[in-house]
SERO-4910 file (N, C-alpha, C, O; in steps of 0.05 Angstrom, whole numbers):
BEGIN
 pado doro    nc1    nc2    nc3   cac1   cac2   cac3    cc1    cc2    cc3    oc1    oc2    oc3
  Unk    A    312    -86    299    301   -107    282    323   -118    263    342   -105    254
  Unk    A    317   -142    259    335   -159    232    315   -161    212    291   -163    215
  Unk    A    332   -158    187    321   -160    164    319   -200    159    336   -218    158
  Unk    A    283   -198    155    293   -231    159    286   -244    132    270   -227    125
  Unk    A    286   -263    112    284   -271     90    249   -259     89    244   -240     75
  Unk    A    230   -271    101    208   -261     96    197   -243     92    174   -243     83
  Unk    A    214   -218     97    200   -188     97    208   -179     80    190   -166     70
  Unk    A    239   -176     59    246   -174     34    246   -186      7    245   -211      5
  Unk    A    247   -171    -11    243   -183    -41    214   -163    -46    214   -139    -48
  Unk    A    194   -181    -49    176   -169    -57    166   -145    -53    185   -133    -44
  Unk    A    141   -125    -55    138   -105    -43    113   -121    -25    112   -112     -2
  Unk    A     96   -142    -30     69   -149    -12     92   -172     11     79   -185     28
  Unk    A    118   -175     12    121   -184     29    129   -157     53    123   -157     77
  Unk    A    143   -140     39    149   -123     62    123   -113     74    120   -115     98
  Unk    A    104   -102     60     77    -90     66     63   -114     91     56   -106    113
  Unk    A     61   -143     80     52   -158    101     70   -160    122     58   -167    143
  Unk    A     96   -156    124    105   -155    150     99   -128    170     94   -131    194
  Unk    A    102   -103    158    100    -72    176     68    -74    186     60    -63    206
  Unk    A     50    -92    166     21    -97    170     21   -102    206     19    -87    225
  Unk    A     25   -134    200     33   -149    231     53   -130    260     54   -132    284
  Unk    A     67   -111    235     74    -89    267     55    -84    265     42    -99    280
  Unk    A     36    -67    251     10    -47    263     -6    -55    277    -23    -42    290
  Unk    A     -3    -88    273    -32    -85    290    -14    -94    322    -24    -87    344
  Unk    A     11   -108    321     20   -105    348     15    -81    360     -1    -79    379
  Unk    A     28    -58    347     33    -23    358     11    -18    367     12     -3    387
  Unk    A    -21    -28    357    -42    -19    369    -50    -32    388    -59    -17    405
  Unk    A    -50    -58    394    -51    -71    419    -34    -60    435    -43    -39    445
  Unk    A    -25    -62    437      5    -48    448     -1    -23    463     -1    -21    487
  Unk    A     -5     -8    448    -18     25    452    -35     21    469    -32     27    493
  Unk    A    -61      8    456    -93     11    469    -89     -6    501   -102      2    520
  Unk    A    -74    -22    503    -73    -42    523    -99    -62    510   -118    -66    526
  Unk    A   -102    -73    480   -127    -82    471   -109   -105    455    -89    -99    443
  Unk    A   -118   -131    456   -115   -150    445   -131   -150    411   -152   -163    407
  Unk    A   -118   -132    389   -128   -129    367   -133   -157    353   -154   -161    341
  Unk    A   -107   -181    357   -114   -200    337   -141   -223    347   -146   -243    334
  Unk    A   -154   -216    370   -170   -229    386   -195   -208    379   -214   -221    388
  Unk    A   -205   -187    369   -225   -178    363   -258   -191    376   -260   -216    376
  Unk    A   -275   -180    384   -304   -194    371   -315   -168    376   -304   -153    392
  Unk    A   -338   -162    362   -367   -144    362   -377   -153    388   -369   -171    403
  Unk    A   -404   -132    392   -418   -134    413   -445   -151    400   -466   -147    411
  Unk    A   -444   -171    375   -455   -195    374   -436   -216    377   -446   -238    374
  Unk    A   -413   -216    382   -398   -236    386   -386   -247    361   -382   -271    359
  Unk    A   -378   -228    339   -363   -237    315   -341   -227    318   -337   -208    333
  Unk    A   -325   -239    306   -295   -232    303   -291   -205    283   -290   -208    259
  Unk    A   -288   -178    294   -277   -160    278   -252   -152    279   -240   -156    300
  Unk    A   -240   -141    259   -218   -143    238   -205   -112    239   -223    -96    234
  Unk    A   -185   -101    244   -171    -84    243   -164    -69    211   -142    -57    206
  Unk    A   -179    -71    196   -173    -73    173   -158    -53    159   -159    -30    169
  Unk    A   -144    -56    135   -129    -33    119   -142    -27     96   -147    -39     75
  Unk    A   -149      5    106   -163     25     93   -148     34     74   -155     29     51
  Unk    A   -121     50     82    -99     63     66    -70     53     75    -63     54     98
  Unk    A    -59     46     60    -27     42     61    -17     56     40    -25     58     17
  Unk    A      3     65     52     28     83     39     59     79     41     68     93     59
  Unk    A     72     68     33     93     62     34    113     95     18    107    101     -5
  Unk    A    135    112     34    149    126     21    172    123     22    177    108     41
  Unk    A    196    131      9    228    132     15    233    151     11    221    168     -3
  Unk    A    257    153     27    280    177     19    300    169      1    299    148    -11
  Unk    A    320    188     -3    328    185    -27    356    170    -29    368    166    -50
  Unk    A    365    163     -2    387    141      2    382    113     18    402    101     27
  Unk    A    358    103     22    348     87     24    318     78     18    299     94     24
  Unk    A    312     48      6    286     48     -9    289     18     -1    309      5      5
  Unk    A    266     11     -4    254    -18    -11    271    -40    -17    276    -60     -3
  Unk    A    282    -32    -48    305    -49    -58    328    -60    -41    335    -84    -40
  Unk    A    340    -35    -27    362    -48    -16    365    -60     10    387    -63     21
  Unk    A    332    -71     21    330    -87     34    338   -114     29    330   -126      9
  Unk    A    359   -128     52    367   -156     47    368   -170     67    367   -156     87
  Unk    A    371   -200     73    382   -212     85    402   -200    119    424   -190    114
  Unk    A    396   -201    145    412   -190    162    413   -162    163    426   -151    181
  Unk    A    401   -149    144    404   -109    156    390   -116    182    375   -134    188
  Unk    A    399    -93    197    398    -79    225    374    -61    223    379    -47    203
  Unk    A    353    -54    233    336    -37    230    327    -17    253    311    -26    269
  Unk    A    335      5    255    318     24    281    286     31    262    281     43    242
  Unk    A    266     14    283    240     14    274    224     33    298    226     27    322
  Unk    A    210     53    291    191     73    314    166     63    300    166     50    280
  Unk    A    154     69    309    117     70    308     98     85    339     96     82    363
  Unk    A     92     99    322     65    113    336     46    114    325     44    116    300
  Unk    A     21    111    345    -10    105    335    -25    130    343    -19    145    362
  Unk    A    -42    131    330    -55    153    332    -94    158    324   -110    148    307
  Unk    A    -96    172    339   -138    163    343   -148    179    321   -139    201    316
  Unk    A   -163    169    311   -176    180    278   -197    170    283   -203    154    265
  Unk    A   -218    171    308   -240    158    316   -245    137    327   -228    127    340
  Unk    A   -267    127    326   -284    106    349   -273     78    331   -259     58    337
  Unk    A   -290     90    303   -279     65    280   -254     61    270   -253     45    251
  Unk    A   -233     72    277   -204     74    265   -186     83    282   -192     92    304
  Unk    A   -155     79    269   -131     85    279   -118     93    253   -126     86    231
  Unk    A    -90    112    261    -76    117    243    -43     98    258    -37     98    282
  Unk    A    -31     90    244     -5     89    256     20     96    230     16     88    207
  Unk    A     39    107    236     59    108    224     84     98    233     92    103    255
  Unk    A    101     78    212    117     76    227    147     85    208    147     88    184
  Unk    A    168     88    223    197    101    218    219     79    215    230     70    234
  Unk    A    223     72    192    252     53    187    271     60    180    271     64    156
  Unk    A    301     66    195    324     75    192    348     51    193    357     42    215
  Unk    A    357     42    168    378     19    178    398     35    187    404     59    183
  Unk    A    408     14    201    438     19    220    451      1    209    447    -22    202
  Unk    A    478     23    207    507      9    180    527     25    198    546     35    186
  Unk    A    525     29    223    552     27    246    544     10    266    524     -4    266
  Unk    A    561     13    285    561      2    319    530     11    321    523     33    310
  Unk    A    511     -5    334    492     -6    349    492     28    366    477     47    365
  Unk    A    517     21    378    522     42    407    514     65    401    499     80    414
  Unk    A    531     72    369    536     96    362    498    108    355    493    129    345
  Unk    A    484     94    361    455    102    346    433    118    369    419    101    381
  Unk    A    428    139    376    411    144    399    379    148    386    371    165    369
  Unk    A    367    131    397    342    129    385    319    153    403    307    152    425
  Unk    A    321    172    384    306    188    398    269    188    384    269    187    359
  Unk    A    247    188    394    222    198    388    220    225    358    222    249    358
  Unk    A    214    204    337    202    223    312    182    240    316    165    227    328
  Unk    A    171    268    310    158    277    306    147    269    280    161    264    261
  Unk    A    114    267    282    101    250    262    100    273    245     90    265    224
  Unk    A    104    295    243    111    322    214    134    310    201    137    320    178
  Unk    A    151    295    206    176    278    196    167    268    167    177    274    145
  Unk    A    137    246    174    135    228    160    115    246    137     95    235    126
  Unk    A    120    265    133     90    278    118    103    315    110     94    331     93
  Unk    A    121    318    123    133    347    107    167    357    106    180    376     99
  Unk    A    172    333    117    208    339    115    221    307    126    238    304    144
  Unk    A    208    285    108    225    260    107    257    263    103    269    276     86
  Unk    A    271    242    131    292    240    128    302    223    101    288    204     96
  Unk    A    324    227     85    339    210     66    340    187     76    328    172     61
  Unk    A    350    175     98    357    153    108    335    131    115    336    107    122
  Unk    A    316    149    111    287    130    125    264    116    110    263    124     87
  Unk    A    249    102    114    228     87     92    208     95    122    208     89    145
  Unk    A    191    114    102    157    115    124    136     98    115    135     93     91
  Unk    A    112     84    137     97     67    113     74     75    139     79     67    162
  Unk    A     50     92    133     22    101    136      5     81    133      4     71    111
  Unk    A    -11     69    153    -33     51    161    -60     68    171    -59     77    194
  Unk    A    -78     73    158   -105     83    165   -120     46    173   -123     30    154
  Unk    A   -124     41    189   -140     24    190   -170     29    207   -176     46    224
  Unk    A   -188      4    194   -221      8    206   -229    -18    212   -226    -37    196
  Unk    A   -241    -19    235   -251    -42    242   -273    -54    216   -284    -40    199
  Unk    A   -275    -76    218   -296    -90    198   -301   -111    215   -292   -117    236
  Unk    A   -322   -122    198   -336   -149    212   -361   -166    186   -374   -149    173
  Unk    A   -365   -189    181   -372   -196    164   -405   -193    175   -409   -194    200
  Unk    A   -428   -189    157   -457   -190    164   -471   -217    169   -494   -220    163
  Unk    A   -453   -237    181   -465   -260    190   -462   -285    170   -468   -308    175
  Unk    A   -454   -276    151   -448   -300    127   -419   -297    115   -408   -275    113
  Unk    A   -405   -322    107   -389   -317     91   -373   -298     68   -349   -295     65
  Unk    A   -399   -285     53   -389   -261     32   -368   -246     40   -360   -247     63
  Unk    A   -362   -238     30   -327   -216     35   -345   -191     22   -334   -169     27
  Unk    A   -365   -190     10   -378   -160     -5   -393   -153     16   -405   -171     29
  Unk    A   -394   -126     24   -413   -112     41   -405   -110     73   -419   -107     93
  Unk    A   -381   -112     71   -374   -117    106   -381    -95    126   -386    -73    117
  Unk    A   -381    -97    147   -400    -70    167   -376    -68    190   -364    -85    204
  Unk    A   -376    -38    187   -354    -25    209   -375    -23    238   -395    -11    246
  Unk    A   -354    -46    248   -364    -55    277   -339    -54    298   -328    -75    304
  Unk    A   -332    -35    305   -316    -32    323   -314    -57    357   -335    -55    368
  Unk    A   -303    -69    366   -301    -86    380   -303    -78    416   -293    -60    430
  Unk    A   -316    -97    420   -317    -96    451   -296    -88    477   -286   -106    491
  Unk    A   -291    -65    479   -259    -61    494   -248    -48    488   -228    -44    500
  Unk    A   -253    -33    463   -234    -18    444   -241      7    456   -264     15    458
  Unk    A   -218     20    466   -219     47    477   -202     68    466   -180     74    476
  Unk    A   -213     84    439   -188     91    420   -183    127    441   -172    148    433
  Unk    A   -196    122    465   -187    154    473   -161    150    477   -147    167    466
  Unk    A   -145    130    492   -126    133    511   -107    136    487    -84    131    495
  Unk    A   -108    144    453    -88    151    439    -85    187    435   -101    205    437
  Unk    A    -67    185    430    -72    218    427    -77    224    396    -73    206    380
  Unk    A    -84    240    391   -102    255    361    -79    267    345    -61    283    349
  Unk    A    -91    248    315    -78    258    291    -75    279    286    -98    283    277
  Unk    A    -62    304    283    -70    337    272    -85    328    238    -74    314    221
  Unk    A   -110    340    237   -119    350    214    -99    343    192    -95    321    181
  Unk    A    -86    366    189    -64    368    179    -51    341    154    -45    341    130
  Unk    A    -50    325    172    -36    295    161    -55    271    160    -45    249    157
  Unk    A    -90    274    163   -110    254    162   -105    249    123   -111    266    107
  Unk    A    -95    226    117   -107    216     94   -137    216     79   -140    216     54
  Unk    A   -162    216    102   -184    222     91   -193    234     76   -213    224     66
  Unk    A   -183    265     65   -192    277     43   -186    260     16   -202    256     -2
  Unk    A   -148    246     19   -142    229     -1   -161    206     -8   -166    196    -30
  Unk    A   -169    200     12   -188    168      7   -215    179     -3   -225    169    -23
  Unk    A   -228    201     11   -254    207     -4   -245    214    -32   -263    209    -49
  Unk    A   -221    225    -42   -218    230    -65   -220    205    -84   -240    205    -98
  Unk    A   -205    186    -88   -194    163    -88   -228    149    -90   -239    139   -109
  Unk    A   -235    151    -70   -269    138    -72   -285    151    -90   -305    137    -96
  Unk    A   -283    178   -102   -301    192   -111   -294    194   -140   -311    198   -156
  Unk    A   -263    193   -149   -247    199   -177   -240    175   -184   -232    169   -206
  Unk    A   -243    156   -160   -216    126   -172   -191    140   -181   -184    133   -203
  Unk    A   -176    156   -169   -153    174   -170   -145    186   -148   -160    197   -132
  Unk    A   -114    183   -144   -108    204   -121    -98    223   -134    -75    221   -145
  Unk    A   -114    246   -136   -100    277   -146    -77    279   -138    -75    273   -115
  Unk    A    -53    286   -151    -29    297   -152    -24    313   -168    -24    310   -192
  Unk    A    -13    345   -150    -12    363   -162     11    366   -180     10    381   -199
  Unk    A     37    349   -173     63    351   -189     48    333   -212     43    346   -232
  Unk    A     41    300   -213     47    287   -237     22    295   -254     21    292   -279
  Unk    A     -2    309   -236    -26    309   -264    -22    318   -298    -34    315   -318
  Unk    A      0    329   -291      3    345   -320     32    334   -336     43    341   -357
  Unk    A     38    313   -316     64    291   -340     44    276   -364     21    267   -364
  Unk    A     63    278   -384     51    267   -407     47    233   -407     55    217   -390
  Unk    A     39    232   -419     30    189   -413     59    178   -421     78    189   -432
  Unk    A     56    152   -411     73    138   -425     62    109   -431     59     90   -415
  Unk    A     56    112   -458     48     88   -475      7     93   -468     -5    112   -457
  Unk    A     -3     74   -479    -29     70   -483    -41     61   -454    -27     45   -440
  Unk    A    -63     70   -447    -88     58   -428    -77     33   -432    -63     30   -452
  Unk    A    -83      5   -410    -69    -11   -402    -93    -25   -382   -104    -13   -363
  Unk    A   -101    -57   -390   -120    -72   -376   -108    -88   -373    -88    -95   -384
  Unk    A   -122   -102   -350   -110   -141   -343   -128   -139   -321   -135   -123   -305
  Unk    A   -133   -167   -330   -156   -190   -318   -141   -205   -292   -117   -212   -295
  Unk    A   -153   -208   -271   -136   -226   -264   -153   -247   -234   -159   -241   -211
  Unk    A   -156   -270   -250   -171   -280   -220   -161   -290   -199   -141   -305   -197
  Unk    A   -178   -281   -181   -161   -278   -152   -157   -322   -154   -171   -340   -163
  Unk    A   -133   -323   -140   -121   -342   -135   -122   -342   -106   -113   -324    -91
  Unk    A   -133   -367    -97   -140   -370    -68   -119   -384    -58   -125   -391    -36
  Unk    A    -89   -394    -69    -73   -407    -51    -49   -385    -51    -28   -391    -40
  Unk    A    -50   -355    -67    -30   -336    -57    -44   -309    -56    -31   -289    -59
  Unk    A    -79   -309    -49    -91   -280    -40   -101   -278    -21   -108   -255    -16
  Unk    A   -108   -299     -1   -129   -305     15   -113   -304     39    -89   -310     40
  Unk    A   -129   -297     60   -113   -297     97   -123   -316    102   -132   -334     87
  Unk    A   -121   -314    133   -130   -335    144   -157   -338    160   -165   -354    176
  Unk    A   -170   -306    142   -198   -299    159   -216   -303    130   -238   -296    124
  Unk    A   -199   -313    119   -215   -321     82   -226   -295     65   -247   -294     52
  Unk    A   -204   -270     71   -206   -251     56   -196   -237     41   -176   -230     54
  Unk    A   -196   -226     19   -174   -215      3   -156   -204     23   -164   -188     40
  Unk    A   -125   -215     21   -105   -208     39   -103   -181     28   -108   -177      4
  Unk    A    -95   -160     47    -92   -140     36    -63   -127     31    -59   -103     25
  Unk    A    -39   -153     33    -18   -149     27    -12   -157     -8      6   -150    -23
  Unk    A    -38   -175     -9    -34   -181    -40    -45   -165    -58    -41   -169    -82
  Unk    A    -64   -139    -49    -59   -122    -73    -40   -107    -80    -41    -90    -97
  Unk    A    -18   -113    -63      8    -99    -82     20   -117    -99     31   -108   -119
  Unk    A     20   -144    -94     28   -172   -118     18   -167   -140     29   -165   -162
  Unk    A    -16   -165   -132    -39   -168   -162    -35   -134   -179    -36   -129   -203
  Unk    A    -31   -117   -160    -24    -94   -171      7    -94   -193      9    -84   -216
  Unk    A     25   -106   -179     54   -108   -188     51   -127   -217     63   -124   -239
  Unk    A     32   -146   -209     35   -171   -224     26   -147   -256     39   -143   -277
  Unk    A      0   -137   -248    -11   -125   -284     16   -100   -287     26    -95   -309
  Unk    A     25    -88   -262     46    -61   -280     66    -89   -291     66    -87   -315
  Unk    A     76   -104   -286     97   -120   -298     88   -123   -335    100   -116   -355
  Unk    A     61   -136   -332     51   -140   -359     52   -105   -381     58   -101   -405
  Unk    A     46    -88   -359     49    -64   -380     78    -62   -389     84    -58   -412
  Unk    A     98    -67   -365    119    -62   -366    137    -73   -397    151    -63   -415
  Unk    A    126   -101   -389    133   -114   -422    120   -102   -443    137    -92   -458
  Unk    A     95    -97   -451     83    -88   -474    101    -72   -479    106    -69   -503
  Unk    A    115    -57   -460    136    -27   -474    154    -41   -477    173    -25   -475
  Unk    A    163    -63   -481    194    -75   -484    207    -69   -475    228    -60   -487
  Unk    A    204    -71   -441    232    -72   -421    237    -92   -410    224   -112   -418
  Unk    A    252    -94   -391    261   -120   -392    256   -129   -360    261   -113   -342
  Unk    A    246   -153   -355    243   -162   -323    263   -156   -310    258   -150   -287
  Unk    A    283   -154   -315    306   -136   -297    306   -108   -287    311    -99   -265
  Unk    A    299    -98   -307    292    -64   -311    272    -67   -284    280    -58   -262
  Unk    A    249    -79   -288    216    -81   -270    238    -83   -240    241    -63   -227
  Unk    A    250   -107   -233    261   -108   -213    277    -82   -193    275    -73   -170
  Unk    A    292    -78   -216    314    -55   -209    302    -32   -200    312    -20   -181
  Unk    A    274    -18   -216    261      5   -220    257      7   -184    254    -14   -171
  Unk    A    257     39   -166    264     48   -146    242     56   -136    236     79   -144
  Unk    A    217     41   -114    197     56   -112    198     80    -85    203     75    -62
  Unk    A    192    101    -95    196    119    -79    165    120    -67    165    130    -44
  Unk    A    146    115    -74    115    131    -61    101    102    -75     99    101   -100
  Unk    A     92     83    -61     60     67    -62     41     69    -47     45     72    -23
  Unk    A     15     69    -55     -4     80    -41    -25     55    -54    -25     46    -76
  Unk    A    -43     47    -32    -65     37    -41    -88     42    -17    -83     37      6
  Unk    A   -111     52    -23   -139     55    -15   -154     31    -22   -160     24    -45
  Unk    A   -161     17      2   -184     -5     -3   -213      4     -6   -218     26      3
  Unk    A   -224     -5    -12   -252      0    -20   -272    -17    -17   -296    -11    -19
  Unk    A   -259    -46    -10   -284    -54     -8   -267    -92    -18   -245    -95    -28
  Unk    A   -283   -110    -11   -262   -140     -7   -282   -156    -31   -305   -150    -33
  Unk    A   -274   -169    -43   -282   -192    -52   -281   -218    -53   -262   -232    -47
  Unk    A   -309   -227    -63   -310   -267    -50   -289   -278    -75   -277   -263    -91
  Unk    A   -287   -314    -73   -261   -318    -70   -264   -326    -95   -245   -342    -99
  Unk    A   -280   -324   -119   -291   -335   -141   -286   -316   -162   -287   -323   -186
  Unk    A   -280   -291   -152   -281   -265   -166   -256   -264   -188   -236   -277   -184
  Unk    A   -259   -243   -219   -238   -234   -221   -235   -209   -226   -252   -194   -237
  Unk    A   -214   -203   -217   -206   -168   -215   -205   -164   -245   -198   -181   -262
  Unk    A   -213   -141   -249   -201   -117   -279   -184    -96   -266   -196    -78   -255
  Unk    A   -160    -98   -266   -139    -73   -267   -138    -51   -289   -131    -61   -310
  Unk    A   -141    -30   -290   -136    -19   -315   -113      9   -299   -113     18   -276
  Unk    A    -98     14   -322    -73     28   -314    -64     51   -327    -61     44   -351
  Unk    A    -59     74   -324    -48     98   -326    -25    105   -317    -24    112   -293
  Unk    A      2    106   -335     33    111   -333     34    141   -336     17    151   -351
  Unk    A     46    154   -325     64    180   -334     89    189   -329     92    174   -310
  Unk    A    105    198   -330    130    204   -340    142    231   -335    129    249   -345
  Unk    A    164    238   -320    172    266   -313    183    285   -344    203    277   -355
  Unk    A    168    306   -355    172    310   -382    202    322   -385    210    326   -408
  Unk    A    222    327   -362    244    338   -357    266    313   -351    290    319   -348
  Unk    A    257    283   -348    273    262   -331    251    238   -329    239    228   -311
  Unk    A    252    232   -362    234    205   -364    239    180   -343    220    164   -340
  Unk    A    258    177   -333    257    156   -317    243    162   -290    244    145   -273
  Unk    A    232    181   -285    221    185   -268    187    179   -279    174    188   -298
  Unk    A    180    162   -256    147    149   -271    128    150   -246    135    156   -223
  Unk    A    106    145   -253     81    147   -240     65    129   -254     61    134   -278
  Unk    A     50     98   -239     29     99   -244      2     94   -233      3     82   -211
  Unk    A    -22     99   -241    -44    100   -227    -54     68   -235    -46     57   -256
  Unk    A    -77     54   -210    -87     39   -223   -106     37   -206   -106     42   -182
  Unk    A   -133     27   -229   -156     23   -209   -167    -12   -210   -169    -26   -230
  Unk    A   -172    -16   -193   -171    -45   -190   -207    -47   -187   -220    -29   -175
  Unk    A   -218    -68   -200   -244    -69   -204   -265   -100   -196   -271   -118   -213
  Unk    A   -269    -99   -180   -287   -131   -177   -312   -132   -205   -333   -119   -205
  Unk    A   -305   -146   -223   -326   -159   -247   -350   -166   -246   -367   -159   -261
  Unk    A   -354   -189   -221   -372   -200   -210   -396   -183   -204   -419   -186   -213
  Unk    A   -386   -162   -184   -413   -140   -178   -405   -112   -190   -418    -91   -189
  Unk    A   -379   -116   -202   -394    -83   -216   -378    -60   -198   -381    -38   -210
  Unk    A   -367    -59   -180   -351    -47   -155   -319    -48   -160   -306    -68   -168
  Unk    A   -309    -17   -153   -285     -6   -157   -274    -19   -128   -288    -10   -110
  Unk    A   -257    -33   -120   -245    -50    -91   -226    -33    -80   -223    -29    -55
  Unk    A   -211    -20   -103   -179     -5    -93   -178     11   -114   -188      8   -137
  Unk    A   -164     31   -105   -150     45   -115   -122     52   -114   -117     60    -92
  Unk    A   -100     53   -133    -63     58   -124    -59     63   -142    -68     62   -164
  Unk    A    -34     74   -128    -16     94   -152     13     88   -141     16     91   -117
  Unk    A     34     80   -155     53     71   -154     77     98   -167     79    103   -191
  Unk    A     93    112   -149    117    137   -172    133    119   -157    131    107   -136
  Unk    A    153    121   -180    187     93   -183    206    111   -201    197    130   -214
  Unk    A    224    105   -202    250    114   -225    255     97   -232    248     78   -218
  Unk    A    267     89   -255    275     65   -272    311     75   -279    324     95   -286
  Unk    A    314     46   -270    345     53   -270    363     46   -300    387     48   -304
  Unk    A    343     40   -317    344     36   -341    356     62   -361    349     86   -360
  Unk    A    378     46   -380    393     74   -386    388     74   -415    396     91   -432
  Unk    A    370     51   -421    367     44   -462    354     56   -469    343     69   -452
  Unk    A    344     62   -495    320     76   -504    302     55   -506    277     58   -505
  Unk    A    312     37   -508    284      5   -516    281      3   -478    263    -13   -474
  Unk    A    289      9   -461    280      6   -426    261     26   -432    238     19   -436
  Unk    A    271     63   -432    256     83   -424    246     96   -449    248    121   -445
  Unk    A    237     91   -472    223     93   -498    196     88   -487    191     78   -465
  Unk    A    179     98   -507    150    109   -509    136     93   -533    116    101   -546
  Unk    A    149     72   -538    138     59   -562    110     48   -560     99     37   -541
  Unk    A    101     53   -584     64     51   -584     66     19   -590     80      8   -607
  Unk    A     49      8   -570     37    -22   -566     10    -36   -566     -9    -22   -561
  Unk    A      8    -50   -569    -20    -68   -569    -24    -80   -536    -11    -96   -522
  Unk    A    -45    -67   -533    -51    -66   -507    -62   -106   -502    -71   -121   -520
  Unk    A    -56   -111   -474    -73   -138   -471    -99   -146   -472   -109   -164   -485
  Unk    A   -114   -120   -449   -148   -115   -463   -144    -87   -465   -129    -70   -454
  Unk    A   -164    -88   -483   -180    -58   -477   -184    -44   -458   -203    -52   -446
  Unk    A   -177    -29   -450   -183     -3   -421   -215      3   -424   -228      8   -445
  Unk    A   -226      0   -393   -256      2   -396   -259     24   -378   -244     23   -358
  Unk    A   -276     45   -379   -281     59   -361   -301     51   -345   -317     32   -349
  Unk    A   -301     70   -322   -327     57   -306   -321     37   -283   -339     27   -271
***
């Protein structure tokens, strides 16, 4: 693969591009025309993203994606049921001769208990959906599609199913982590409003894109990011090693989200951060997403990586 202007810079542009592999990799796999979907009433269902996870290693990340890198890209899919697929896929840039590179088959324990340095993994739980006959984006029904034959994949091990994470996530609005639960905060509970904008959130199936809750996500950590008086450079520079977002559920196009946010901080190597956020539809009352973002900040000031007490934008609401 080439690194092509579209897929770098942002984090919701890279996420919407590895998206568009997954659902190739599953057509692909199934011998099933995914972007062609319909139900057995004849609606168009949707491959949708349940969980995404984006991770790095520790000599290549996100950031130093540019213009022309070379990419050895793997993906394998994997059966997590009637209503779902798992796929993972393996990004290794290549910085010699082509020749010199032998692309051998990852073991998917790679991506989940002994990540290579060199590699960026990014985890797709997806589930079929389908709208209940009307326009709304609220209430959508897992309708698996006519043709879809998820035997001919072979089976996730236990082991590496995200599901316990997502029931968690659905049940706490938190993904338990046993390293950061006990880092101390950094700075105050943290809200932002934000209404969905239909000419940079929306697909082309008129639904919350699900590449833009990492924008709308990024967009409120930026606003925390200032309340602490760092600087949009700092935000840029900062190294994400682990993003994660759990969908929960889509909203119509009128809606506005409440983000509210939770920072913490390595108590041994403050630049090392974590934060949680739960993303909230206003309208009905419904938690949509849940993510948690750990980054390093390459920031060396005390006014970058300081703890200075601020005046929040809104109020943090529970619930």
């Amino acid at each position: 693969m080439t690194v092509e202007p579209g897929m770098c810079g942002p984090t919701k542009a890279f996420a919407a591009c590895v998206g568009d592999w997954t659902w190739e990799s599953v057509s692909d796999a199934c011998g099933f025309d995914v972007f062609n979907a319909r139900d057995d009433q004849g609606r168009p269902t949707y491959l949708s993203f349940y969980y995404y996870r984006i991770t790095s290693g520790g000599s290549f990340n996100l950031k130093q994606l540019t213009f022309g890198d070379r990419l050895e890209v793997q993906s394998q899919v994997f059966n997590t049921g009637r209503r779902s697929v798992l796929t993972v896929h393996r990004l290794r840039r290549i910085t010699g001769p082509e020749d010199d590179y032998v692309i051998a088959p990852f073991e998917v324990s790679e991506a989940y208990t002994r990540h290579r340095e060199d590699c960026i993994y990014v985890e797709n739980l997806n589930v079929w959906v389908s709208r209940r006959g009307t326009q709304t984006n609220v209430g959508l029904a897992h309708s698996p599609p006519v043709g879809f034959d998820n035997t001919v994949l072979p089976t996730l091990p236990d082991a590496y199913s995200p599901r316990f994470l997502c029931n968690q996530a659905r049940s706490q609005h938190v993904f338990p982590d046993p390293v950061t639960d006990s880092w101390p905060r950094r700075g105050p509970d943290f809200a932002v409003e934000y209404p969905i904008d239909i000419t940079l959130d929306v697909n082309g199936a008129g639904l919350l894109y699900f590449a833009s809750f990492f924008s709308i996500a990024e967009h409120a950590q930026l606003k925390q990011w200032r309340s602490l008086g760092r600087s949009d450079r700092a935000f840029l520079d900062r190294v994400i090693r682990d993003a994660r977002i759990c969908y929960l559920g889509n909203a119509d196009l009128d809606t506005t989200l409440r983000l509210r946010l939770r920072s913490v901080h390595h108590p041994q190597d403050p630049a090392e951060e974590k934060t949680d956020i739960v993303i909230d539809d206003l309208s009905t009352d419904r938690t949509i997403a849940v993510a948690a973002f750990r980054y390093r900040s390459r920031a060396t000031t005390q006014g970058e990586c300081g703890t200075r007490s601020v005046q929040r934008a809104l109020p943090a609401q529970g619930g």
